[in-house]
Structure formats: C-alpha cells, structure tokens
PQR file of N, CA, C, O and H, with PARSE charges and radii, in Angstrom:
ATOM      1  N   UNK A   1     -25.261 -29.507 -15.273 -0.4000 1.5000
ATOM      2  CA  UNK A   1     -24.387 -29.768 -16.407 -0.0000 2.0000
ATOM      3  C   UNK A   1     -24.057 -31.258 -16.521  0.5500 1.7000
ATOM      4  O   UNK A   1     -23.566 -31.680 -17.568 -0.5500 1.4000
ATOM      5  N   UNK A   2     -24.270 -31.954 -15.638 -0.4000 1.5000
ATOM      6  CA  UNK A   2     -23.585 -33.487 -15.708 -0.0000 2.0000
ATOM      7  C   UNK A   2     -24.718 -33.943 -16.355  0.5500 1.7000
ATOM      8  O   UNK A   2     -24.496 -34.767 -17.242 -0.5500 1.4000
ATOM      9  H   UNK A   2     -24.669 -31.611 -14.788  0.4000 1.0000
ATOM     10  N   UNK A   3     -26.016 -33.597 -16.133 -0.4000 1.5000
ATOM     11  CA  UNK A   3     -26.796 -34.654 -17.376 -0.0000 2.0000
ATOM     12  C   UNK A   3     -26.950 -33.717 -18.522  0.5500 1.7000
ATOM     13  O   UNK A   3     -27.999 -33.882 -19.144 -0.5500 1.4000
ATOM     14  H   UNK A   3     -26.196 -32.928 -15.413  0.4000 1.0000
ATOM     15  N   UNK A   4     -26.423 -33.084 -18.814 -0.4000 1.5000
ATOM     16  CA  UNK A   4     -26.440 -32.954 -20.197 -0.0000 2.0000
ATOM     17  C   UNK A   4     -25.676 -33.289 -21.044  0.5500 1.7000
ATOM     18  O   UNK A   4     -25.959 -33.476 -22.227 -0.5500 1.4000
ATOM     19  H   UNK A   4     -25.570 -32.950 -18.309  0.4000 1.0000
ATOM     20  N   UNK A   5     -24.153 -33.452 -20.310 -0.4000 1.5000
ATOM     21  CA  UNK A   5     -22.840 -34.273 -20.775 -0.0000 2.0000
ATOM     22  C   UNK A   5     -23.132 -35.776 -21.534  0.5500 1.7000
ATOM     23  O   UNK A   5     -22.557 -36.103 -22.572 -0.5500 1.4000
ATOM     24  H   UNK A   5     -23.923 -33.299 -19.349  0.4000 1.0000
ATOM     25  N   UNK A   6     -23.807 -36.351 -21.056 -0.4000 1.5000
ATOM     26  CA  UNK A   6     -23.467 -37.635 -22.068 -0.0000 2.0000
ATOM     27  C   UNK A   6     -24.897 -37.459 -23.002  0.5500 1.7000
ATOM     28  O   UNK A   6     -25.086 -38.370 -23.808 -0.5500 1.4000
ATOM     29  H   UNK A   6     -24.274 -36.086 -20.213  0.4000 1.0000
ATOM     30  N   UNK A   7     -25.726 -36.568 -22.966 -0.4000 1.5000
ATOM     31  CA  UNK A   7     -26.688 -36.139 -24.096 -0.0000 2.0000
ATOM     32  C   UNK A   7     -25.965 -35.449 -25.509  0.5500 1.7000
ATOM     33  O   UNK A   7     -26.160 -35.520 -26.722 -0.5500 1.4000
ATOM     34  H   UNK A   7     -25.573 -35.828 -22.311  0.4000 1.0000
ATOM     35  N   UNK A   8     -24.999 -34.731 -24.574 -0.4000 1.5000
ATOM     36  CA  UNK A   8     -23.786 -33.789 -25.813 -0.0000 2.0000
ATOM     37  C   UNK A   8     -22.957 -34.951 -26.197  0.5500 1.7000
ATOM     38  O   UNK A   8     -22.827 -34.995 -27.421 -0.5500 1.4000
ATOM     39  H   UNK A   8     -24.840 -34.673 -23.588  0.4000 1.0000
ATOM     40  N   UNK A   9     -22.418 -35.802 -25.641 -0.4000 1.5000
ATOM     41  CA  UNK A   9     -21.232 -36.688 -25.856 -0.0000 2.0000
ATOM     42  C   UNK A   9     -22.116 -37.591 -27.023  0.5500 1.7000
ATOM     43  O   UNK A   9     -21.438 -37.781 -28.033 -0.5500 1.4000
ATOM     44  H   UNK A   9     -22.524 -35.766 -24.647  0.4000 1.0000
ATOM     45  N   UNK A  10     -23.705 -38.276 -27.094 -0.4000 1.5000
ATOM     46  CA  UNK A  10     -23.988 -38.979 -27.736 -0.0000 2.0000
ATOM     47  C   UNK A  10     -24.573 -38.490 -29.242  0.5500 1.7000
ATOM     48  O   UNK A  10     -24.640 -38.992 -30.364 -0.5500 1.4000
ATOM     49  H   UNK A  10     -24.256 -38.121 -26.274  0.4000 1.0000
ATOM     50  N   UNK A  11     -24.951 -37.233 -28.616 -0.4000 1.5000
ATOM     51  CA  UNK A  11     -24.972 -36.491 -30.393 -0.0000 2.0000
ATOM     52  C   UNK A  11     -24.147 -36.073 -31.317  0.5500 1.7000
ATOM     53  O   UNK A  11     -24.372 -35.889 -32.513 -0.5500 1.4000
ATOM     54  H   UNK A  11     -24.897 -36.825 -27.704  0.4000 1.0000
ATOM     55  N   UNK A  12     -22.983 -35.899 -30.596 -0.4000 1.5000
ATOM     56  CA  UNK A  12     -21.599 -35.675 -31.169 -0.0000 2.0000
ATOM     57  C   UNK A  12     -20.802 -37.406 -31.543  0.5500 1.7000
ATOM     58  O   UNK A  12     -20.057 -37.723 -32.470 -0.5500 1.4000
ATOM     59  H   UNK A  12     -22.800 -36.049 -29.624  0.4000 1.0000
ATOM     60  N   UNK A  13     -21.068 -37.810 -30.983 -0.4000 1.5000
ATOM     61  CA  UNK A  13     -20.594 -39.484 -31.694 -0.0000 2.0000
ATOM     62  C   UNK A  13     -21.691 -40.019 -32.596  0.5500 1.7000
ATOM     63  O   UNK A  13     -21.378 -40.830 -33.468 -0.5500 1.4000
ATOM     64  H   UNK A  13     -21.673 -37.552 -30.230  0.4000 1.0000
ATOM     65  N   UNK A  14     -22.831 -39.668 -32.470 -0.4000 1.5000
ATOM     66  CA  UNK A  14     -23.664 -40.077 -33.463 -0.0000 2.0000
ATOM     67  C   UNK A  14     -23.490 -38.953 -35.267  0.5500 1.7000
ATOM     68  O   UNK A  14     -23.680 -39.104 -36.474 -0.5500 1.4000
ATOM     69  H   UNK A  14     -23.086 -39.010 -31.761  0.4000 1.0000
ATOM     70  N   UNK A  15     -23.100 -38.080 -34.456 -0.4000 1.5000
ATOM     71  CA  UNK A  15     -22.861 -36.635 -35.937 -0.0000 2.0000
ATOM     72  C   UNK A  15     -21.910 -37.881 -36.422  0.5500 1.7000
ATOM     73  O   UNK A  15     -22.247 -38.622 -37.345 -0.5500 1.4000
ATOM     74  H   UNK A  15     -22.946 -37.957 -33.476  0.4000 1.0000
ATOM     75  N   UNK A  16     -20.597 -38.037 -35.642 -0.4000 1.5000
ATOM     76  CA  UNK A  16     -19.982 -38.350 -36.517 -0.0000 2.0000
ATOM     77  C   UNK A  16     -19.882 -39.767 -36.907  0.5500 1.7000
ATOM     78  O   UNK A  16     -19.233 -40.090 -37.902 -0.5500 1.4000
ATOM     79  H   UNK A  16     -20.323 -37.435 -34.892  0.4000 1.0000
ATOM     80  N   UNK A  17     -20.451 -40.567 -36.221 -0.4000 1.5000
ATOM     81  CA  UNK A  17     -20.813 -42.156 -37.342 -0.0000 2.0000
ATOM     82  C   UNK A  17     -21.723 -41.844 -38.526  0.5500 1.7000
ATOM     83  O   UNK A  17     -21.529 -42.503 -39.547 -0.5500 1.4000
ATOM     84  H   UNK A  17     -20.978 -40.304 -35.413  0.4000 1.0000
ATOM     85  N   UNK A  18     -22.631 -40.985 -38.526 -0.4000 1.5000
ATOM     86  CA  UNK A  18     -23.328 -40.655 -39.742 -0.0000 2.0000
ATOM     87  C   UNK A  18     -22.267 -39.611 -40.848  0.5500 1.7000
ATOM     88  O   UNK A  18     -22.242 -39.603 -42.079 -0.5500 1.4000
ATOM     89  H   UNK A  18     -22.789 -40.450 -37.696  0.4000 1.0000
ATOM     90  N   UNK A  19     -21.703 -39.039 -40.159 -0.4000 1.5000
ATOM     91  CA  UNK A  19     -20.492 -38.263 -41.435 -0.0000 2.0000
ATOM     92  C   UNK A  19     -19.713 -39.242 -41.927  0.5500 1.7000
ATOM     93  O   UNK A  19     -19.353 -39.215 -43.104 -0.5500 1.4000
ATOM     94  H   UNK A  19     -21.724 -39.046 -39.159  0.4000 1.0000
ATOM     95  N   UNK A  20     -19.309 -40.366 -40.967 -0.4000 1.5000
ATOM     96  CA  UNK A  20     -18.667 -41.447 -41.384 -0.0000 2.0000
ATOM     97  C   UNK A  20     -19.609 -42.221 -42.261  0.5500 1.7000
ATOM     98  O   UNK A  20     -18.967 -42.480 -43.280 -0.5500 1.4000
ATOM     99  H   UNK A  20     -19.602 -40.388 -40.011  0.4000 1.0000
ATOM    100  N   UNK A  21     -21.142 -42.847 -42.385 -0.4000 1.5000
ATOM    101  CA  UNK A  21     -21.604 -43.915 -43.362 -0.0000 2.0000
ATOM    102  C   UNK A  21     -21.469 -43.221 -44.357  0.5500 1.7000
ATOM    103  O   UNK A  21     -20.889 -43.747 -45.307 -0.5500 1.4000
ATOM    104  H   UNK A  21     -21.664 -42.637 -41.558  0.4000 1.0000
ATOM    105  N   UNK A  22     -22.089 -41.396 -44.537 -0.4000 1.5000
ATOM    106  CA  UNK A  22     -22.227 -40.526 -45.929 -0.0000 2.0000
ATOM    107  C   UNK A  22     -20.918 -40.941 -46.672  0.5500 1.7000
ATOM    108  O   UNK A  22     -21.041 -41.137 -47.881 -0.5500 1.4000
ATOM    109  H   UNK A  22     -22.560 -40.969 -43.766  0.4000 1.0000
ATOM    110  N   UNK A  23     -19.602 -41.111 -46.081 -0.4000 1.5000
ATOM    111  CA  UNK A  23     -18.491 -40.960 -46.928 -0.0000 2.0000
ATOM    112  C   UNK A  23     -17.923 -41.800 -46.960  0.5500 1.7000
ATOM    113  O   UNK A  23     -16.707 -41.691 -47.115 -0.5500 1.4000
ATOM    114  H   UNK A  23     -19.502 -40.952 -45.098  0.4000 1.0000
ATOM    115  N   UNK A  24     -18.765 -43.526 -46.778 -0.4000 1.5000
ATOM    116  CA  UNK A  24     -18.175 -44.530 -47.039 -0.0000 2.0000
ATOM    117  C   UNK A  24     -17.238 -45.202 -46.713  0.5500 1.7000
ATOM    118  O   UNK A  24     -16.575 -46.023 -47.347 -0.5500 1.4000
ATOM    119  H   UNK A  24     -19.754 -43.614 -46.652  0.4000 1.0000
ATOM    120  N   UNK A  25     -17.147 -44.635 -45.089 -0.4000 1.5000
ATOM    121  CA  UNK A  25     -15.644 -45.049 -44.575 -0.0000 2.0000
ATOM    122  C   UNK A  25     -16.081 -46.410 -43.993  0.5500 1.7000
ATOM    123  O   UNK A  25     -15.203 -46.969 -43.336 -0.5500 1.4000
ATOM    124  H   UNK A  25     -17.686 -43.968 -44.574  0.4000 1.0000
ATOM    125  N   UNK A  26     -17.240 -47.044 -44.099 -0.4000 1.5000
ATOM    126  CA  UNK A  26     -17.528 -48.422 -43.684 -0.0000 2.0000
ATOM    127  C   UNK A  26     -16.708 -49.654 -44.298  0.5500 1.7000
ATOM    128  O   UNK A  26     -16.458 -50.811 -43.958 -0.5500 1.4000
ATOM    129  H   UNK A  26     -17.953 -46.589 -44.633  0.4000 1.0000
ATOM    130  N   UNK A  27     -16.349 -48.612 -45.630 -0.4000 1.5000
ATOM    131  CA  UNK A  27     -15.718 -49.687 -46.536 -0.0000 2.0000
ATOM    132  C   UNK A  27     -14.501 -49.983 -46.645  0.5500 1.7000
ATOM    133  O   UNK A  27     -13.983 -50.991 -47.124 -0.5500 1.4000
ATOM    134  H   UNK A  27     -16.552 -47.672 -45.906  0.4000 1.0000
ATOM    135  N   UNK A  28     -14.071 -49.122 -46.211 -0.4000 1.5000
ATOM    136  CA  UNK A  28     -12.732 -49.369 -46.102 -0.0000 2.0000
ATOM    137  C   UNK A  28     -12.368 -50.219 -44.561  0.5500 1.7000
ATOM    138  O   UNK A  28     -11.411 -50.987 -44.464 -0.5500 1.4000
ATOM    139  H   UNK A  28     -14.492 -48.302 -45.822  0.4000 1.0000
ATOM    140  N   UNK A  29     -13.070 -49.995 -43.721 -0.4000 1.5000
ATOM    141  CA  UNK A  29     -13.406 -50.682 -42.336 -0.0000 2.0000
ATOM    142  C   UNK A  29     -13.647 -51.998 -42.312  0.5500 1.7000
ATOM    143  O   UNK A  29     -13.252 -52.859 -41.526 -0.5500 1.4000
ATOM    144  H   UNK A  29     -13.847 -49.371 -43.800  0.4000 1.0000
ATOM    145  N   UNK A  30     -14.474 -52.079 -43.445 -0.4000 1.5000
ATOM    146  CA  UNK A  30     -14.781 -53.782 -42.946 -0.0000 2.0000
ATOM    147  C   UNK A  30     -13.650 -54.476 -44.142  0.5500 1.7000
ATOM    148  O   UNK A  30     -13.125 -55.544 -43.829 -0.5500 1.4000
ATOM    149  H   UNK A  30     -14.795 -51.380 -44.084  0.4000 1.0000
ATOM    150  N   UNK A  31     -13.339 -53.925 -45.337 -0.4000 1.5000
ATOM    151  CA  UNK A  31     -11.599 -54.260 -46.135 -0.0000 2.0000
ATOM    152  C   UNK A  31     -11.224 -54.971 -45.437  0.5500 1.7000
ATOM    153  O   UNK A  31     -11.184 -56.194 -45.565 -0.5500 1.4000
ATOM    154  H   UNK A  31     -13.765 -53.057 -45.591  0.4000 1.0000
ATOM    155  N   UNK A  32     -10.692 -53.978 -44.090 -0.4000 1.5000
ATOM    156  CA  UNK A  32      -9.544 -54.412 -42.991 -0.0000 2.0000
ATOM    157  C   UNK A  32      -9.968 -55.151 -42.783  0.5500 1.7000
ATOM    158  O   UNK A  32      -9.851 -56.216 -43.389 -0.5500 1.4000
ATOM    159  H   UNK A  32     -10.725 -52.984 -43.986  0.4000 1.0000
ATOM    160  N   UNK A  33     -10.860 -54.887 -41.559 -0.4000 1.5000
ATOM    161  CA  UNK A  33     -11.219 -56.282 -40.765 -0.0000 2.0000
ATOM    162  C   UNK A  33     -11.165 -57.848 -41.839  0.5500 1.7000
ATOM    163  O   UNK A  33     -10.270 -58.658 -41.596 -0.5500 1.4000
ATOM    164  H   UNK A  33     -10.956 -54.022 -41.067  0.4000 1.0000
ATOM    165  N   UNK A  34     -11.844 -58.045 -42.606 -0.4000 1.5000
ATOM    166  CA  UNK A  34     -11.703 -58.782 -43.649 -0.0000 2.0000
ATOM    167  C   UNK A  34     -10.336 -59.266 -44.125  0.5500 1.7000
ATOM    168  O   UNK A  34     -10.352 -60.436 -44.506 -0.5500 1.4000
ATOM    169  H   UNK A  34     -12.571 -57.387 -42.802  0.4000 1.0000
ATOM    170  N   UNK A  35      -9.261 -58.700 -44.188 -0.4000 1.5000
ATOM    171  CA  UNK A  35      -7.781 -58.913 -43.943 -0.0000 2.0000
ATOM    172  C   UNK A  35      -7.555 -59.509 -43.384  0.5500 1.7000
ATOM    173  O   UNK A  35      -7.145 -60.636 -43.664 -0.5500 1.4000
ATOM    174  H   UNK A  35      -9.248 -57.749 -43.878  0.4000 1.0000
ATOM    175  N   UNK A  36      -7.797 -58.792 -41.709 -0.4000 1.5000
ATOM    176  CA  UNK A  36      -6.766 -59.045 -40.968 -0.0000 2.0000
ATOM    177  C   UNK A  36      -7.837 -60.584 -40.336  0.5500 1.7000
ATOM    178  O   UNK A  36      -7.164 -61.580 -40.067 -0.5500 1.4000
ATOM    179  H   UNK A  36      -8.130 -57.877 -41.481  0.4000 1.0000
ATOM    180  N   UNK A  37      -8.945 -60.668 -40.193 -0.4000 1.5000
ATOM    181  CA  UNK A  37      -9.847 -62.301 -40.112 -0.0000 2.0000
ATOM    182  C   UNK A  37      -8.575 -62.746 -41.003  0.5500 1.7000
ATOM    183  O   UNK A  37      -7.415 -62.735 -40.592 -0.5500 1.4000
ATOM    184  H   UNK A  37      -9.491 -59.860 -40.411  0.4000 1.0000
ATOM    185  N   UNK A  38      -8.914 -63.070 -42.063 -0.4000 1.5000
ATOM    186  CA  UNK A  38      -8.549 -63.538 -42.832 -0.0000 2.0000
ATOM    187  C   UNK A  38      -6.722 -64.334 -42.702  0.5500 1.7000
ATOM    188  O   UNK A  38      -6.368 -65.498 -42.891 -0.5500 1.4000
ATOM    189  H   UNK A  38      -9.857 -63.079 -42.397  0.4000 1.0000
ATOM    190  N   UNK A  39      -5.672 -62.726 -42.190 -0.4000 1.5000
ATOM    191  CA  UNK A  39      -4.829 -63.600 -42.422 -0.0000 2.0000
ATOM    192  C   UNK A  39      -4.658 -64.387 -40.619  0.5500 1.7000
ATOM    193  O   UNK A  39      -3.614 -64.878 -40.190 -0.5500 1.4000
ATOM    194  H   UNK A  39      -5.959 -61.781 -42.036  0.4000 1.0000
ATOM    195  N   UNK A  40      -5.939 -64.302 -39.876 -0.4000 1.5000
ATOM    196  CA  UNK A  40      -5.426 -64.825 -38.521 -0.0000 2.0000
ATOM    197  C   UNK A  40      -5.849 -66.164 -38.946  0.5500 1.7000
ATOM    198  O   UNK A  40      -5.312 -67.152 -38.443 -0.5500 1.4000
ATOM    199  H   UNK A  40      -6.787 -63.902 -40.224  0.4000 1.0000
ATOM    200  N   UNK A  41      -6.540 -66.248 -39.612 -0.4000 1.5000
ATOM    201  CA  UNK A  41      -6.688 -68.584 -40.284 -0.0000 2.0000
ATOM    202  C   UNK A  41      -6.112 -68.941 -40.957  0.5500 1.7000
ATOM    203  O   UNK A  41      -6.128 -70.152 -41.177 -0.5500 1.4000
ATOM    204  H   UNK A  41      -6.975 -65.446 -40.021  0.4000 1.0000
ATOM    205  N   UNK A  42      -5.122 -67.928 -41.794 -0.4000 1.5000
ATOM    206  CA  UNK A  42      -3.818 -68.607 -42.394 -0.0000 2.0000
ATOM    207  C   UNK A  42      -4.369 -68.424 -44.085  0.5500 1.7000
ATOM    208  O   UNK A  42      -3.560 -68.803 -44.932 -0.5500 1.4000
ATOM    209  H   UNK A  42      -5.108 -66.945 -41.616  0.4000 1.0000
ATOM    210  N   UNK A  43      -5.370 -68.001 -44.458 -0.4000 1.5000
ATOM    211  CA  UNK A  43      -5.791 -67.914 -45.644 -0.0000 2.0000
ATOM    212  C   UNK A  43      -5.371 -66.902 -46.525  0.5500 1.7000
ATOM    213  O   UNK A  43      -5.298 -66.974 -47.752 -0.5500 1.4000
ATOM    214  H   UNK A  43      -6.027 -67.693 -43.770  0.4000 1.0000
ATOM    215  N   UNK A  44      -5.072 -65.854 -45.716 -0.4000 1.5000
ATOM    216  CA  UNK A  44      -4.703 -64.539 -46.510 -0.0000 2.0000
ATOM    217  C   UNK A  44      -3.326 -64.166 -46.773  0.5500 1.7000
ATOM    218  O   UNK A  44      -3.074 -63.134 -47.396 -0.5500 1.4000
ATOM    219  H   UNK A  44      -5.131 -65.796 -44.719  0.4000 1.0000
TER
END
C-alpha cells in the first residue's frame, strides 16, 4: 500500500488542477497575485 499512496495522492491533485484550469480559476489566481506584486512596490 505505501507505493501506491503517492500514485493515488498524484492523480487526485492532478484531477483537481485540471478541474481547476476547466473553470478558470487561474484567473482569478494570477488577479491576486498581480495585486498583491503590485501593491508590495508601492504601485497599487
């Protein structure tokens, strides 16, 4: 069972970064990040 654990652990984090690109949550992700860069140089 221990090597199959991080075979299960990586298909199950990969399901869900791909449920995550289908529904566009990249975009709202990099928004932020883009913010918060932003207000750490004083620009935003």
């Amino acid at each position: 069972m221990k090597r199959k654990l991080p075979w299960v652990l990586l298909t199950v984090f990969l399901g869900v970064m791909v449920a995550g690109l289908l529904l566009g949550e990249y975009k709202t992700v990099l928004e932020k990040a883009v913010t918060v860069c932003l207000d750490c140089i004083g620009i935003g």
